[in-house]
N, C-alpha and C positions, 0 to 999 in steps of 0.2 A: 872289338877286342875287349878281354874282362877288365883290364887297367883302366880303360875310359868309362867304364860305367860302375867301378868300385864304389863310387859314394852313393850309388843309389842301390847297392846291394846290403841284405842284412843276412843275420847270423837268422836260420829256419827254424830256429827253436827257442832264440830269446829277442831274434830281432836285434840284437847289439850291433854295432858297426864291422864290416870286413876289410880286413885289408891284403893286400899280397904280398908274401914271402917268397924268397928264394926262386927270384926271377919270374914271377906268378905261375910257377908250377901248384904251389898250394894257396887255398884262400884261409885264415885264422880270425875267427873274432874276439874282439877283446873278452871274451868270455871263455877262451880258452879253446874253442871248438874248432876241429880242423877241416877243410876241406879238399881232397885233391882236384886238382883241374888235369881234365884227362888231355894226352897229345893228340889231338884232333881239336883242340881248341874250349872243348867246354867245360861245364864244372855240373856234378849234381848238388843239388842244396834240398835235401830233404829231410825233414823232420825225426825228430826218434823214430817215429811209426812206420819211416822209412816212405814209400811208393806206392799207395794202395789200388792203383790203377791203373790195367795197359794201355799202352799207346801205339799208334802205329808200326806196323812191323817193316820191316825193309821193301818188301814187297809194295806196299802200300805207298811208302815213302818214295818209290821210284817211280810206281806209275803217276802219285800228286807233280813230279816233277817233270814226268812228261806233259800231260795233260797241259798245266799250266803255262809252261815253257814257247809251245804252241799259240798263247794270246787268247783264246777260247773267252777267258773271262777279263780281257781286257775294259770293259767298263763297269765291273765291280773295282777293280785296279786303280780305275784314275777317280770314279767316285771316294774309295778312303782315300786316297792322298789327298783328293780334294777339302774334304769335311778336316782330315787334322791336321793342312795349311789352316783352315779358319779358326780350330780348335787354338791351335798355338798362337794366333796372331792376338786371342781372347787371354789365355794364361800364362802366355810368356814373354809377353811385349816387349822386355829388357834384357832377356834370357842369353846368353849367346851360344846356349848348349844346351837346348831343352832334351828333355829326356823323354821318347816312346816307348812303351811297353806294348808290346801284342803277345796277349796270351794263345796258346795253341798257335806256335805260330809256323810249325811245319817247316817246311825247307827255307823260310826269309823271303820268298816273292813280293809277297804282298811290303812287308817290313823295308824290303832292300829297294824298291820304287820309290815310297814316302819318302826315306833319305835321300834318294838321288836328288827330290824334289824339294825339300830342307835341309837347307848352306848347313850343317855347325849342330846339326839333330843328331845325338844318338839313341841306339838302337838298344831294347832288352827284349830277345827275344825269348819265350819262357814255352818249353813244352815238356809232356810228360816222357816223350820217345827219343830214347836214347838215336837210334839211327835218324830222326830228323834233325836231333841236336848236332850231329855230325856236319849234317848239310849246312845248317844254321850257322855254325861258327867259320865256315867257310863266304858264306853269302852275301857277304858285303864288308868293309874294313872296318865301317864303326857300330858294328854289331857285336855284342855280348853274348852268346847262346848260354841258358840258364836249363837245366832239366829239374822241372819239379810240379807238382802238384796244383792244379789250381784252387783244387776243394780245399788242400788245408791252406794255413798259413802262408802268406806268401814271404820268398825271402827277399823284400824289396821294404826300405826304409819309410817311413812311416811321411806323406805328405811330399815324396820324393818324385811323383810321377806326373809332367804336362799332358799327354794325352794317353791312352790304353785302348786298343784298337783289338777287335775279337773280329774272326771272321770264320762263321760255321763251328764255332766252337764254345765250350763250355764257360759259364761266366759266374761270378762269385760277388755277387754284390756287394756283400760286408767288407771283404776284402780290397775289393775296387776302391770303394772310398775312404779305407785310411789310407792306402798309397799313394792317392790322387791329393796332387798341392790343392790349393783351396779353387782356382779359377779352373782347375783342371775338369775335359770331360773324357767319356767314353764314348768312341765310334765302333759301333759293333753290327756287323751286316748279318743278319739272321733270313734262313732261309722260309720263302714262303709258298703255302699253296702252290700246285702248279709248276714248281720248279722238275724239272725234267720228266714231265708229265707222257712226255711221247717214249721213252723207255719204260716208263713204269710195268705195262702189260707184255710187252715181248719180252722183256728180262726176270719180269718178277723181282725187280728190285723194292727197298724199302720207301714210302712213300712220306711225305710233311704232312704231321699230326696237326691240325686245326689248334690254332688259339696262341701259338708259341710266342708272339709278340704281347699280348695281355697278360701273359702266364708268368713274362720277363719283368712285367712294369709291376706286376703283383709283387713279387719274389723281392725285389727291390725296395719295395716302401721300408722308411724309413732310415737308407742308404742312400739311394738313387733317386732320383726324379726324371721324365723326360726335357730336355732342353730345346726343345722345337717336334714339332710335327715330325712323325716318323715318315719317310721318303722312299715310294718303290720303284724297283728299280729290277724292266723287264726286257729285256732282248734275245734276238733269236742267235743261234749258234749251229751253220752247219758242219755238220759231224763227218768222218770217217767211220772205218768200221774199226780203229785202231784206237781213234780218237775215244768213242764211246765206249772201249773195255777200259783204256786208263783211266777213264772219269768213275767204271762202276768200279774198278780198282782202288780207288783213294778214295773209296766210301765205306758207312759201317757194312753196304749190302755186302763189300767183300768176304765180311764174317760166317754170311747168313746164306749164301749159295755156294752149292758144290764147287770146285774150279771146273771137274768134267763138264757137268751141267752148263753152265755159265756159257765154259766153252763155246758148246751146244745152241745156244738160246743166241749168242753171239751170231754163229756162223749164218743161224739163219734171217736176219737183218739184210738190210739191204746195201750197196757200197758207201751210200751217204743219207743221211736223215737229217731233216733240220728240228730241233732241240730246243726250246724256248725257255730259259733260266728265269725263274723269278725270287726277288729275295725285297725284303726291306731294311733299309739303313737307317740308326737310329741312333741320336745322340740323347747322351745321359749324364747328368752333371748331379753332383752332391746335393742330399737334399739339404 
């Protein structure tokens, strides 16, 4: 709900405090600036520049919710919940309400697990797609679904954030650490090598670019640091043939093949394939 996570929201354009009016239909910061919060629960907080980026289309966002819903990637799931119990137990030791943020955070899966798994944690969940933000504010009761940007500014109050949890998604290092309170880190699972390697040639999907984990600790310096040995994290997943169109579904390959095609390339698979996910999980603390 946006009421519980009102103090750790800010104005997107001066960062000043928000608060809510008239039954939290609208958000207002002391700076005069207004926001409506749409009925389906969320709010956009987007800068002058407005939204320079699309996000997930509906399509996308239902097949991420089947995929998912199924458990497919259930020990990515208990691994972040795992890393930001330890996270919090580090930066919020007194806390009785620590606050997570997961950017890109799509329909709340991942977000709405951690809480189950943290008494008295809320949720901000921040994505750039209006139809996931839909899903999002639905996803669990102490979830805030936020629509906005991660490249620019974030509308999240300065040193307000216990942990920030990214998964497959775009991350903003400067950003991360003024949000993040001082003990605060980043849990962010980054896809690697390998990861769905047995699609790659039947589908023609898009493949993991070498180096992406070096490329993150680079982009970060003088923000971020790493906080421990980055952690990989590999298991097999067998597939349907239903299974593996929603997975090519909630990817960018969606964008990038025909749907006839895809179709196509689909049908001739076999009824089940097994699948072997690899990704690394990495914790990132202020430098």
């Amino acid at each position: 709900m946006l009421k519980d996570i009102i103090d750790v929201l800010a104005d997107p354009i001066d960062l000043t405090p928000l608060c809510g009016e008239e039954e939290f239909s609208r958000l207002v910061s002391e700076s005069g600036h207004s926001y409506d919060v749409a009925k389906q629960g969320y709010v956009t907080l987007a800068s002058g520049k407005g939204l320079q980026h699309v996000g997930d289309s509906l399509e996308m966002v239902l097949s991420r919710e089947s995929f998912l819903s199924q458990g497919h990637f259930a020990p990515f799931v208990e691994a972040m919940t795992e890393h930001v119990e330890h996270v919090l137990d580090l930066s919020a030791p007194e806390e009785d309400h620590p606050a997570i943020l997961e950017v890109g955070a799509g329909t709340g899966y991942y977000l709405s697990h951690t809480l189950d798994s943290v008494v008295g944690a809320r949720g901000v969940g921040l994505d750039i797609s209006v139809p996931a933000a839909k899903y999002l504010a639905k996803a669990h009761p102490r979830i805030g679904s936020i629509v906005a940007d991660v490249w620019q500014q974030l509308p999240i109050a300065t040193g307000s954030i216990h942990a920030i949890t990214v998964v497959f998604a775009p991350r903003n290092p400067a950003e991360f650490a003024r949000v993040l309170a001082d003990d605060g880190q980043v849990v962010a699972l980054i896809a690697d090598q390998g990861h769905l390697d047995e699609l790659r040639e039947p589908l023609g999907i898009l493949g993991v670019e070498p180096g992406k984990l070096d490329r993150l600790v680079e982009q970060s310096e003088g923000h971020l640091e790493l906080a421990e040995d980055p952690k990989e994290l590999v298991f097999p997943m067998r597939l349907d043939r239903e299974s593996i169109a929603a997975q090519v579904g909630m990817s960018p390959s969606a964008r990038h093949i025909e749907r006839g095609e895809l179709a196509r390339r689909l049908d001739a698979l076999p009824d089940h394939m097994t699948v072997t996910a690899h990704a690394q999980l990495v914790r990132l603390r202020k430098a």
